[in-house]
DRENTORKOL-3810 file (N, C-alpha, C; in nm, 4 decimals):
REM DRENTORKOL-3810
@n.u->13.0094; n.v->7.2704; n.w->8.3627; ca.u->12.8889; ca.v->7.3041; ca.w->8.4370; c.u->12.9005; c.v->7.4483; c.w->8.4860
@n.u->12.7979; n.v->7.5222; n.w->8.4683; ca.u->12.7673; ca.v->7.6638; ca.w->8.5364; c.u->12.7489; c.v->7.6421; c.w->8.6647
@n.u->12.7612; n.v->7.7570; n.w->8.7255; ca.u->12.7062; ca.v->7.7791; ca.w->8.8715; c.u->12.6175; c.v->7.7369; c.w->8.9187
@n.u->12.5107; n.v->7.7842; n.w->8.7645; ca.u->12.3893; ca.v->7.8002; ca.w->8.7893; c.u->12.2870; c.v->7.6650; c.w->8.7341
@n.u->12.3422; n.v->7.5462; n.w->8.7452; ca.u->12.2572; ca.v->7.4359; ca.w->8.7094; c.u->12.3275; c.v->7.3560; c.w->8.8301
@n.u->12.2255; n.v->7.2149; n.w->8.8700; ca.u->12.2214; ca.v->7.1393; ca.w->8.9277; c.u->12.3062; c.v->7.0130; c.w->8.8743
@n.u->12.3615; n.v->6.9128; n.w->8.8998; ca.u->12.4220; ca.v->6.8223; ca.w->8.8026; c.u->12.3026; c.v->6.7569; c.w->8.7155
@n.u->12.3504; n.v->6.6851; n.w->8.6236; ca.u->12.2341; ca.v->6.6708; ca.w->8.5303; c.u->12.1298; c.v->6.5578; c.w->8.5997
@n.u->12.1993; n.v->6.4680; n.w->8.6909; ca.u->12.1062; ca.v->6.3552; ca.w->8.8032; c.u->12.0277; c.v->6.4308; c.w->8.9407
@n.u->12.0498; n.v->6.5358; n.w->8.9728; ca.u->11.9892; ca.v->6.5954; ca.w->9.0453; c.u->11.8745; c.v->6.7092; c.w->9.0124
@n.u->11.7606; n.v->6.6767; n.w->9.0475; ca.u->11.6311; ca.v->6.7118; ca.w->8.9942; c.u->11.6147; c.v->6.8223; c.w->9.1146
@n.u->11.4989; n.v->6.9145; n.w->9.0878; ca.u->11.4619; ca.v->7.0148; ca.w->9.2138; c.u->11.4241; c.v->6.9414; c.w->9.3274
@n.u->11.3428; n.v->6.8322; n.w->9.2404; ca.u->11.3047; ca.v->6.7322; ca.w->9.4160; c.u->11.3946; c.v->6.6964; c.w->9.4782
@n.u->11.4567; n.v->6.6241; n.w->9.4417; ca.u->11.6306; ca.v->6.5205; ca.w->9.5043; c.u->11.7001; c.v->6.6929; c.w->9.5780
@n.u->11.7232; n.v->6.7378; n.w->9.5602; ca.u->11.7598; ca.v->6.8959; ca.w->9.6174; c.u->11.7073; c.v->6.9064; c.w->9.7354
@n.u->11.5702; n.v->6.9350; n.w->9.7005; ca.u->11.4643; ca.v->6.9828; ca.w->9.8521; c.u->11.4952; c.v->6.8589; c.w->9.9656
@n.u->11.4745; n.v->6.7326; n.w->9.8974; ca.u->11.4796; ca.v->6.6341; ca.w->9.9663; c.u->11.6415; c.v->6.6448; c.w->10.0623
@n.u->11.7335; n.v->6.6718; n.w->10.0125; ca.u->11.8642; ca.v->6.7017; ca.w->10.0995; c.u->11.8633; c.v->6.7849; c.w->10.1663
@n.u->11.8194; n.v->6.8934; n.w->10.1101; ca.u->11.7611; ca.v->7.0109; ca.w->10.2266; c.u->11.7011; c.v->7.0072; c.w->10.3848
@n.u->11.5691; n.v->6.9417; n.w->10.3042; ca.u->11.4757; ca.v->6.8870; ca.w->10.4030; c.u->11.5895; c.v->6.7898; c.w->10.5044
@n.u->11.6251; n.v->6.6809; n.w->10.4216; ca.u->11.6767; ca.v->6.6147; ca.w->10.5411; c.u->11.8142; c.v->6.6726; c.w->10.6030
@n.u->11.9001; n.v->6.7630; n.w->10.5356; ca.u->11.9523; ca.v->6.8694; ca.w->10.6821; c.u->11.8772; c.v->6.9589; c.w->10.7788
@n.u->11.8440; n.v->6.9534; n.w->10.7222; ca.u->11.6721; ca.v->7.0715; ca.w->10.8365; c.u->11.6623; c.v->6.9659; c.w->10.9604
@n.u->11.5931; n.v->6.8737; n.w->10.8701; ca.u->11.5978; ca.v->6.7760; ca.w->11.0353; c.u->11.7118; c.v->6.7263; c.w->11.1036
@n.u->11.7719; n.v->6.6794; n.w->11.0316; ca.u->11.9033; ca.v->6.6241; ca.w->11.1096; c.u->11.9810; c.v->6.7129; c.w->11.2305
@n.u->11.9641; n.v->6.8373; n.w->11.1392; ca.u->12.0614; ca.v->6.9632; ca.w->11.2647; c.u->11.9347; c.v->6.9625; c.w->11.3829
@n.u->11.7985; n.v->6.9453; n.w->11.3427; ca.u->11.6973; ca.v->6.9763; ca.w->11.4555; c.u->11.7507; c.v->6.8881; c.w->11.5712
@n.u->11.7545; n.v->6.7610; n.w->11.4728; ca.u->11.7914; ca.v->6.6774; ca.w->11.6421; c.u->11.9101; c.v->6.6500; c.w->11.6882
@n.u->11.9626; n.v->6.7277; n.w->11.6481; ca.u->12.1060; ca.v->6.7276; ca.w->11.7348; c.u->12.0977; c.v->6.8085; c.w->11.7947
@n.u->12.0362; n.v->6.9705; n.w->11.7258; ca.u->12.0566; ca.v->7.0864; ca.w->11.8386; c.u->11.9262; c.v->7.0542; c.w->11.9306
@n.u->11.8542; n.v->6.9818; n.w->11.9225; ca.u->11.7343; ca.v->6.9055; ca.w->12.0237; c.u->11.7698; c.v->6.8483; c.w->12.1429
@n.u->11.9233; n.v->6.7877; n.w->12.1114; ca.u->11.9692; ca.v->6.7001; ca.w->12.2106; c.u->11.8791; c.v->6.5103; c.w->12.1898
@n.u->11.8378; n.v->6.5326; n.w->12.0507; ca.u->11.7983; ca.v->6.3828; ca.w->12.0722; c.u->11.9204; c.v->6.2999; c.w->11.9678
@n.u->12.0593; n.v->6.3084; n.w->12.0177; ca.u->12.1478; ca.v->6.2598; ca.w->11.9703; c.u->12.1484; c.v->6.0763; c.w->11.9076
@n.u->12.0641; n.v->6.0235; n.w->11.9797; ca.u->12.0093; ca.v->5.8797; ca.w->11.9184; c.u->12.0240; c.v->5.8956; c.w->11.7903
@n.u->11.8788; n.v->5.9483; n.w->11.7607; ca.u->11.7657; ca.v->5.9907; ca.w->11.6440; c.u->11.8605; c.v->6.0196; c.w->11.5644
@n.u->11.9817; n.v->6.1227; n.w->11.6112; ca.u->12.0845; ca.v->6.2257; ca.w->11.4854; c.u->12.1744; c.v->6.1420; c.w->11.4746
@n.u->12.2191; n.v->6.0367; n.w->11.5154; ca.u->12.3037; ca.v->5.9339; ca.w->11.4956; c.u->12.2415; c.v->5.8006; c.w->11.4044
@n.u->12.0911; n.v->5.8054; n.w->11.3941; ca.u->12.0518; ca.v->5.7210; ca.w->11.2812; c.u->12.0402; c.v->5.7613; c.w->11.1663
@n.u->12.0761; n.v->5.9308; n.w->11.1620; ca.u->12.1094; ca.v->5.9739; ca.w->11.0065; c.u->12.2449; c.v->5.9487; c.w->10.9755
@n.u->12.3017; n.v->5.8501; n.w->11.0438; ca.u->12.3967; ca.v->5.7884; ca.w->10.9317; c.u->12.3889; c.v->5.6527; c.w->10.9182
@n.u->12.4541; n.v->5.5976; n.w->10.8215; ca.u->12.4579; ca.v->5.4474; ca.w->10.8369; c.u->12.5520; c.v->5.3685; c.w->10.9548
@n.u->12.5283; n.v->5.2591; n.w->10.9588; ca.u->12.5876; ca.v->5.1759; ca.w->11.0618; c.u->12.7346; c.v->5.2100; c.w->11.0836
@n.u->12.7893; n.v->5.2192; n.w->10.9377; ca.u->12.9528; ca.v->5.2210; ca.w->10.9688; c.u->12.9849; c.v->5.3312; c.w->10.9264
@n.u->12.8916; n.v->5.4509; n.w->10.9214; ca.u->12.9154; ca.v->5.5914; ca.w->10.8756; c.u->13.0537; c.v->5.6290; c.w->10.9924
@n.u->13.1075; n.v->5.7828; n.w->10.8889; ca.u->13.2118; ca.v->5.8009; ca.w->10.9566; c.u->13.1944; c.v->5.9885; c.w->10.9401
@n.u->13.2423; n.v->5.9804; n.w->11.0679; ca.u->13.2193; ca.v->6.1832; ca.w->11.1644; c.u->13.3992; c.v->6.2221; c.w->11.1224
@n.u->13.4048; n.v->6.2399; n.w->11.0342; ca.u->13.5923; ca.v->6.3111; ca.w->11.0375; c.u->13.5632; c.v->6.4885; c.w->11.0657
@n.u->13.6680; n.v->6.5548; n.w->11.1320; ca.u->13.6720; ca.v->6.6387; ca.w->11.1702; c.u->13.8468; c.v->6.6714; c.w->11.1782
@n.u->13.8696; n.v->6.8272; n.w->11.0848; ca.u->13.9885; ca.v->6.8711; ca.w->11.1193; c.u->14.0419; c.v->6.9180; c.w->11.2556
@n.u->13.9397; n.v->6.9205; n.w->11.3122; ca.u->13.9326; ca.v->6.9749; ca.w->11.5074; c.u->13.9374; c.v->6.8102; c.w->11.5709
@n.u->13.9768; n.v->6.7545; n.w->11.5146; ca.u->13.9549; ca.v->6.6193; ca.w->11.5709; c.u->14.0940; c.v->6.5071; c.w->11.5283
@n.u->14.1554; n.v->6.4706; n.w->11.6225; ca.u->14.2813; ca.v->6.3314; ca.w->11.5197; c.u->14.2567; c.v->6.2617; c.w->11.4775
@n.u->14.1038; n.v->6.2090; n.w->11.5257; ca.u->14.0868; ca.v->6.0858; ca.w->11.3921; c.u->13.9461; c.v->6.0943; c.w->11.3961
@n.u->13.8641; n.v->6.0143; n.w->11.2922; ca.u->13.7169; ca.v->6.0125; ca.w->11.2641; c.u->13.6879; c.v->5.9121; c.w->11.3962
@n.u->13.5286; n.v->5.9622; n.w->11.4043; ca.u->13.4489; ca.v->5.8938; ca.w->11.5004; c.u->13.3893; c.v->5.7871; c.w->11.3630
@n.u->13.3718; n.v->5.6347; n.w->11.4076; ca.u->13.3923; ca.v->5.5417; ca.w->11.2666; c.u->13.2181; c.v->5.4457; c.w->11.3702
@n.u->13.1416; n.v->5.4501; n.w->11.2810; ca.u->13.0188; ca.v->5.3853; ca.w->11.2990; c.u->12.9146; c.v->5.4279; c.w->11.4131
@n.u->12.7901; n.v->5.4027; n.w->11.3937; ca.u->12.6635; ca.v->5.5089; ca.w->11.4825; c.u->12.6542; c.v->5.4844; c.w->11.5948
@n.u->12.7324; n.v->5.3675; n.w->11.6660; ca.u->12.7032; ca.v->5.3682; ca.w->11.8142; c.u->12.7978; c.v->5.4945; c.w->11.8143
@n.u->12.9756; n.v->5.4848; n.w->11.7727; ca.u->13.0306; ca.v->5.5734; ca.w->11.8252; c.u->13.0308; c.v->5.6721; c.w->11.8358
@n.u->12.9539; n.v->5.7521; n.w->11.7148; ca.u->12.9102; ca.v->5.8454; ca.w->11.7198; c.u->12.7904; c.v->5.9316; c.w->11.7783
@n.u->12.6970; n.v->5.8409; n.w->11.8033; ca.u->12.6009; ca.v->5.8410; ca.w->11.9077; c.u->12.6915; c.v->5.8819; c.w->12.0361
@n.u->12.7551; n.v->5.8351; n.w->12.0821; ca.u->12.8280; ca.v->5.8438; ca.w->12.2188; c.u->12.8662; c.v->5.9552; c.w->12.2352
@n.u->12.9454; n.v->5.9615; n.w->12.0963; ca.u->13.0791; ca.v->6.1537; ca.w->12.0716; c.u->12.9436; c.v->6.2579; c.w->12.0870
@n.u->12.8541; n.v->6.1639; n.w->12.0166; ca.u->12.7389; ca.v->6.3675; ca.w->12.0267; c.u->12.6890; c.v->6.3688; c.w->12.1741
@n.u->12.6672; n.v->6.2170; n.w->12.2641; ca.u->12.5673; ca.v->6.2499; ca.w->12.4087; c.u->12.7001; c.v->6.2989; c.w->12.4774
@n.u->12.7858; n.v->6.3022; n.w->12.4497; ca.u->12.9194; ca.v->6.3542; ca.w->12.5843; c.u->12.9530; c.v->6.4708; c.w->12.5431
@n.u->12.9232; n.v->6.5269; n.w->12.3937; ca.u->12.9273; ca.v->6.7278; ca.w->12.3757; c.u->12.7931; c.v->6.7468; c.w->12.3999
@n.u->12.6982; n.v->6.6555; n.w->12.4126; ca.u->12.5576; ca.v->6.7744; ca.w->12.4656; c.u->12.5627; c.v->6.7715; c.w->12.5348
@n.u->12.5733; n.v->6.6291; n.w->12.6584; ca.u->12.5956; ca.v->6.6892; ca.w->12.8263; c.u->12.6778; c.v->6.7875; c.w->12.8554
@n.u->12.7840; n.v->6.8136; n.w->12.7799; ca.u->12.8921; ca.v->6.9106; ca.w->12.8379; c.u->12.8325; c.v->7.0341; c.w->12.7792
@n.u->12.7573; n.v->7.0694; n.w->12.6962; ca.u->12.6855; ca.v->7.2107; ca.w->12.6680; c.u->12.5691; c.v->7.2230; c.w->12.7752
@n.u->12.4894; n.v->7.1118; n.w->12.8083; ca.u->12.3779; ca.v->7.1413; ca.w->12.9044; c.u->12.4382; c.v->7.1665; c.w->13.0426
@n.u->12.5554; n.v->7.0894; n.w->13.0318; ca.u->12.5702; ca.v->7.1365; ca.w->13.2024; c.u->12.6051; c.v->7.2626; c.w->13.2029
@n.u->12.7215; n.v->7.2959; n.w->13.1001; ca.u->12.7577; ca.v->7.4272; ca.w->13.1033; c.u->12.6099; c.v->7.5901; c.w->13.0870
@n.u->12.4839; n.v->7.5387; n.w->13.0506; ca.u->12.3908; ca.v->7.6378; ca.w->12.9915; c.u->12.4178; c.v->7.6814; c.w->12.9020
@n.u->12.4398; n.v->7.6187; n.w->12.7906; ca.u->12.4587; ca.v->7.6435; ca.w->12.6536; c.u->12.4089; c.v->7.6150; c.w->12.5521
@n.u->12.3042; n.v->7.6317; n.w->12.4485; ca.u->12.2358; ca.v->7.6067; ca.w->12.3595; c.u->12.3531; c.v->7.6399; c.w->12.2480
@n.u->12.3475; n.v->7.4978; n.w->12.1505; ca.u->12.3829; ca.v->7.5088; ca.w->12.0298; c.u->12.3072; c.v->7.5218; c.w->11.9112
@n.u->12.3065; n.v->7.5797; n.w->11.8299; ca.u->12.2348; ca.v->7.5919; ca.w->11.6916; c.u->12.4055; c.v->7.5887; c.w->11.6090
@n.u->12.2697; n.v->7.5011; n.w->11.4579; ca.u->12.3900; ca.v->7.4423; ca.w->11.3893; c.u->12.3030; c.v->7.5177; c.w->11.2721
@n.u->12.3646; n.v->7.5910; n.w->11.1832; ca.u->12.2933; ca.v->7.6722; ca.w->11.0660; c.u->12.3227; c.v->7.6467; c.w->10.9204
@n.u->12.2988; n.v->7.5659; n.w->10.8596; ca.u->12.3361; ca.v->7.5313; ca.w->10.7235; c.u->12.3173; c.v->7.5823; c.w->10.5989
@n.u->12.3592; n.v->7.5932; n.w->10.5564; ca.u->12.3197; ca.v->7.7000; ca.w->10.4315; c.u->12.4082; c.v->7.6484; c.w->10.3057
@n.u->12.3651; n.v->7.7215; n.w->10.2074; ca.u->12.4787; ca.v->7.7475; ca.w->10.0468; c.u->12.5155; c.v->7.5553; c.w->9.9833
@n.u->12.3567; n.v->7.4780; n.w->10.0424; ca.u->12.4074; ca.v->7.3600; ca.w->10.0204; c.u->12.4252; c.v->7.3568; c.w->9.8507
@n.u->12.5118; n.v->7.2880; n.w->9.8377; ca.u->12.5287; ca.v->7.2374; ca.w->9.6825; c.u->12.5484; c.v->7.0880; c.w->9.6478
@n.u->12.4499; n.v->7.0165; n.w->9.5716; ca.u->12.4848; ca.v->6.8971; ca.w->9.5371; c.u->12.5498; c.v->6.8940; c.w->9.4129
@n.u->12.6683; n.v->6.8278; n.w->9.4443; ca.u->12.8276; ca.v->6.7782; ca.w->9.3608; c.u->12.7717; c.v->6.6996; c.w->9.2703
@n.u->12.7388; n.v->6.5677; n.w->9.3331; ca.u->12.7277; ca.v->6.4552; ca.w->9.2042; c.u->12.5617; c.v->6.4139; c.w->9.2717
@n.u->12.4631; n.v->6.3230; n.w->9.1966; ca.u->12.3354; ca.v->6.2438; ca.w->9.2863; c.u->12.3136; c.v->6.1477; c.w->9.1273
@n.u->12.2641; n.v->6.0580; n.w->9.2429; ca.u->12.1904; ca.v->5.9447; ca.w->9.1604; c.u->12.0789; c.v->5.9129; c.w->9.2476
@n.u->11.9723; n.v->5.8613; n.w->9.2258; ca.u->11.8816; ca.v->5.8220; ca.w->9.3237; c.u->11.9368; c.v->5.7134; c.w->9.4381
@n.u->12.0276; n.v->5.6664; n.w->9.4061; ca.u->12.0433; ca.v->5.6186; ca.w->9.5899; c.u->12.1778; c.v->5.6877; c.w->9.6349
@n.u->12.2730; n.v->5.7860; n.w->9.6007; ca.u->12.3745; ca.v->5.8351; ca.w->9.6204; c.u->12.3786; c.v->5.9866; c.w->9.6093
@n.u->12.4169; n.v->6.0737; n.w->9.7176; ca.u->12.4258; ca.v->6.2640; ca.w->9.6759; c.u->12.5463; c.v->6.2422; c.w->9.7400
@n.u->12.6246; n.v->6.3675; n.w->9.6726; ca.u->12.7628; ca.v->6.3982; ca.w->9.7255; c.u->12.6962; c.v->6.5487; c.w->9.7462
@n.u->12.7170; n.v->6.6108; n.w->9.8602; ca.u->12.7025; ca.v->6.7367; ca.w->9.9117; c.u->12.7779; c.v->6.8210; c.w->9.9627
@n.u->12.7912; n.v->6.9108; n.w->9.9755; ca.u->12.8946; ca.v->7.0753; ca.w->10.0434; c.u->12.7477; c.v->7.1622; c.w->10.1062
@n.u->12.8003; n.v->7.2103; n.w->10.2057; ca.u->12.7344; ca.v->7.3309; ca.w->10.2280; c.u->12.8148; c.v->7.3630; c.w->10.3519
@n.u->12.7901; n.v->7.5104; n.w->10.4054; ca.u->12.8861; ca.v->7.5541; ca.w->10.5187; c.u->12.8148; c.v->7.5577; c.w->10.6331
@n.u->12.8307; n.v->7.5725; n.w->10.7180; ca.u->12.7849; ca.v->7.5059; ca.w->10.8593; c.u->12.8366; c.v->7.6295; c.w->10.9536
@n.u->12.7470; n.v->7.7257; n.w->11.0189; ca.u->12.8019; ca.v->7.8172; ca.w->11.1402; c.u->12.7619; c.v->7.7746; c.w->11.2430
@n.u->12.7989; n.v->7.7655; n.w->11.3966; ca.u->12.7320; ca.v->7.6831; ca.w->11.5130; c.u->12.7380; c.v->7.7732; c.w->11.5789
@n.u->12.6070; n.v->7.7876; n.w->11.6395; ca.u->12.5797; ca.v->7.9625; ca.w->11.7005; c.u->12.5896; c.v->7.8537; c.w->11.8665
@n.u->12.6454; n.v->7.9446; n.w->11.9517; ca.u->12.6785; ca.v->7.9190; ca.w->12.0852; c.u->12.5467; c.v->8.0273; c.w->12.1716
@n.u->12.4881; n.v->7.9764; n.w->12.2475; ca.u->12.3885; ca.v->8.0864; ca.w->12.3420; c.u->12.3767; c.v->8.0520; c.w->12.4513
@n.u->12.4904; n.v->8.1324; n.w->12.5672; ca.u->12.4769; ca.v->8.0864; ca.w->12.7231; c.u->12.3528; c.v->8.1338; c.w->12.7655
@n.u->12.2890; n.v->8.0702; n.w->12.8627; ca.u->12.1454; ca.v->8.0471; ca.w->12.9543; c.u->12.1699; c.v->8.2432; c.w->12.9719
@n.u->12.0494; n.v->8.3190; n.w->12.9335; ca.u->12.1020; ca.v->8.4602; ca.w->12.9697; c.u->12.2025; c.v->8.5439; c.w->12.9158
@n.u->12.2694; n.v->8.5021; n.w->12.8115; ca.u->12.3458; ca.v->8.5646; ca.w->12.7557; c.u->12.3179; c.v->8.5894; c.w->12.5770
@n.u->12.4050; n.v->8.5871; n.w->12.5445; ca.u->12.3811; ca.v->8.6242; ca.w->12.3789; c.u->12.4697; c.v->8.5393; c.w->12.2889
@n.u->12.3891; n.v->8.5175; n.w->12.1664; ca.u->12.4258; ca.v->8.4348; ca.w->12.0829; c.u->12.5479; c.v->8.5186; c.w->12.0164
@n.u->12.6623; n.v->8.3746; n.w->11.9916; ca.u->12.7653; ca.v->8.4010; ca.w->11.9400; c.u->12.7788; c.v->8.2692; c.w->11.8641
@n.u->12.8207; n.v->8.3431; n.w->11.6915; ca.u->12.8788; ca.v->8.2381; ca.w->11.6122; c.u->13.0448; c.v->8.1683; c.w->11.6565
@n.u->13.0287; n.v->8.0689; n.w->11.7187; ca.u->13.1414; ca.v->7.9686; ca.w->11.7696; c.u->13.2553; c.v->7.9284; c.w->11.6239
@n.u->13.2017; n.v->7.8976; n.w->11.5598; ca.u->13.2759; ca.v->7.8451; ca.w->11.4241; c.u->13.2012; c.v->7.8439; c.w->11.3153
@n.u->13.3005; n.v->7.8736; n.w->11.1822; ca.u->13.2540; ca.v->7.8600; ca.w->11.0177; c.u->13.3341; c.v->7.7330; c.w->10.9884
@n.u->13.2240; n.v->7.6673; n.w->10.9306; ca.u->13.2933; ca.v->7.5335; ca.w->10.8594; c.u->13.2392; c.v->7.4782; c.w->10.7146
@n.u->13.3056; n.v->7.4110; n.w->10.6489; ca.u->13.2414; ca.v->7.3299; ca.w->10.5560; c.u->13.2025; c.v->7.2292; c.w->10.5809
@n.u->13.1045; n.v->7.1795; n.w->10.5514; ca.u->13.0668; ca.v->7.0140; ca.w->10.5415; c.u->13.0752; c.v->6.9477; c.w->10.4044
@n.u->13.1194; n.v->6.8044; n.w->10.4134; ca.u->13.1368; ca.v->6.7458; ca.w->10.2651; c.u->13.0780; c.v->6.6269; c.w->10.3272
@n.u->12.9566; n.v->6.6111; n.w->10.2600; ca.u->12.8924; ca.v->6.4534; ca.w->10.2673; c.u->12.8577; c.v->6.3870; c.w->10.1922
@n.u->12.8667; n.v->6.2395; n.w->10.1896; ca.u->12.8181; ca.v->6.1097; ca.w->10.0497; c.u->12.7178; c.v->6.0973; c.w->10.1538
@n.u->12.5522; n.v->6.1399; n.w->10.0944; ca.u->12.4671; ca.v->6.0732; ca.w->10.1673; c.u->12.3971; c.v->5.9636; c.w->10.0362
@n.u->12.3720; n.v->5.8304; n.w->10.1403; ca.u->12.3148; ca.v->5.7554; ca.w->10.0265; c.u->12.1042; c.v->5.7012; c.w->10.1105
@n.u->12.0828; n.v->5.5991; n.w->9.9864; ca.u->12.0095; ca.v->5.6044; ca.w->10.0705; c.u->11.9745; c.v->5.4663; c.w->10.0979
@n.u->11.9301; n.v->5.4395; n.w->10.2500; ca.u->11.9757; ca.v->5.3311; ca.w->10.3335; c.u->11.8001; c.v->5.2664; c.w->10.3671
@n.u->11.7646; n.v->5.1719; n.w->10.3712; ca.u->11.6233; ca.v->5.1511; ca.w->10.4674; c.u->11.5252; c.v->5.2524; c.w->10.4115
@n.u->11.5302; n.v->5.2937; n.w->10.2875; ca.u->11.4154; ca.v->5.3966; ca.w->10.2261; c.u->11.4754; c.v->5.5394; c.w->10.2909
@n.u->11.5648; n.v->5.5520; n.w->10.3667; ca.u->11.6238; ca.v->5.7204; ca.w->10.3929; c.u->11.7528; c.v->5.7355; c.w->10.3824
@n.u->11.7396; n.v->5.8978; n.w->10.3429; ca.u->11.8939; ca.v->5.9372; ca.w->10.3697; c.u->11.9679; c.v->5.8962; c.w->10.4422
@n.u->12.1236; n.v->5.8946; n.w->10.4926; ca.u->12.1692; ca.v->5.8470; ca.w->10.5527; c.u->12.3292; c.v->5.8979; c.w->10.5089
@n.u->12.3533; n.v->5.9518; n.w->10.6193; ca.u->12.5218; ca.v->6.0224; ca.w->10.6000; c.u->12.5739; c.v->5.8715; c.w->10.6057
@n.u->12.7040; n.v->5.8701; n.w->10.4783; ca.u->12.8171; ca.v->5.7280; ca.w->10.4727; c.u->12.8996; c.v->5.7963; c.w->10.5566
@n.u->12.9241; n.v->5.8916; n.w->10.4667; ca.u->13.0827; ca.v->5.9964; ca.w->10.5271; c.u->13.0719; c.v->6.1513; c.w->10.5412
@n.u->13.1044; n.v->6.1951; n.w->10.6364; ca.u->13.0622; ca.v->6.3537; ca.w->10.6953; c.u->13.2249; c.v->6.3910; c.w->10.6828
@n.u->13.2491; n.v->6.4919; n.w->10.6396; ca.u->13.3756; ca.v->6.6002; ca.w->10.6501; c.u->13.3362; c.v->6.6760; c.w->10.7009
@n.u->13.4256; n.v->6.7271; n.w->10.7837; ca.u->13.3772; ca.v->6.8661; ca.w->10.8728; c.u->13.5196; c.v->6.9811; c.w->10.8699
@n.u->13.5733; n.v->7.0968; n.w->10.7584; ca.u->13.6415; ca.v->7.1241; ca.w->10.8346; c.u->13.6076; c.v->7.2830; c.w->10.8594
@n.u->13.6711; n.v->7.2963; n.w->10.9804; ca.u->13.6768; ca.v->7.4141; ca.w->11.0670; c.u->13.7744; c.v->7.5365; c.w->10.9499
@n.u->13.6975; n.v->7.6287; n.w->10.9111; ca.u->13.8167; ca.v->7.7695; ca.w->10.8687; c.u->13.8947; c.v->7.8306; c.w->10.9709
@n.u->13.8544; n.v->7.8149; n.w->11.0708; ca.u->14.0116; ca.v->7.9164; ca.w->11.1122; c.u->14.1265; c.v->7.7549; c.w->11.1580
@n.u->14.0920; n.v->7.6918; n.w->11.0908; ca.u->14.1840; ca.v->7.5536; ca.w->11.1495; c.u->14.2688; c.v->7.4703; c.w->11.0446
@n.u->14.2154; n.v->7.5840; n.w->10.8931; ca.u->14.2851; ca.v->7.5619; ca.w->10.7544; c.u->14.4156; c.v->7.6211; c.w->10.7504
END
């Protein structure tokens, strides 16, 4: 495979459609409606993180891990933005995408100025669950933590 083609199961639509649904997903997390961003995964989806000792393992728990880092950014006056880009789909079938794309999380204190906090990769199997996307498994790792 070239650079420059899609796998042969992934169509321009199935593309946009992953797109689209990172567009939203980062909305509502950096929204603070951590619920909502915790039903883009499945029930027993799993949050692994190299900044982290072990994965956060199914959507209540992870629901929980995101409302206890947004309270701790709101109290502090801190707006997060999560910026995704350079996505690439690996493998897709219509109910299965394997995805990459890199992830910068811009930090902005109340009055102050935006600063990129971290560069990371993301590696996700999103399948699809109840008629939607739905993260199984999220990789997250941090570059300066390689």
């Amino acid at each position: 495979m070239t650079v420059t083609e899609l796998p042969q199961s992934a169509t321009a639509g199935l593309y946009q459609e992953i797109q689209q649904f990172y567009a939203q997903q980062m909305h509502l997390l950096d929204d603070g409606r951590v619920v909502e961003w915790a039903r883009t995964f499945t029930e027993d989806g799993v949050f692994a993180a190299n900044a982290q000792p072990e994965p956060v393992v199914g959507r209540a728990e992870i629901a929980q891990a995101a409302a206890k880092a947004t309270e701790v950014y709101a109290a502090a006056g801190v707006q997060r933005r999560h910026w995704l880009g350079m996505v690439s789909v690996e493998s897709a079938s219509e109910e299965a995408v394997t995805a990459r794309c890199y992830a910068l999380v811009i930090e902005t204190p109340r009055g102050g100025r935006p600063e990129i906090k971290t560069s990371t990769l993301c590696e996700d199997r999103i399948v699809r669950a109840d008629g939607a996307w739905q993260i199984q498994h999220r990789q997250i790792t941090r570059d300066d933590l390689i």
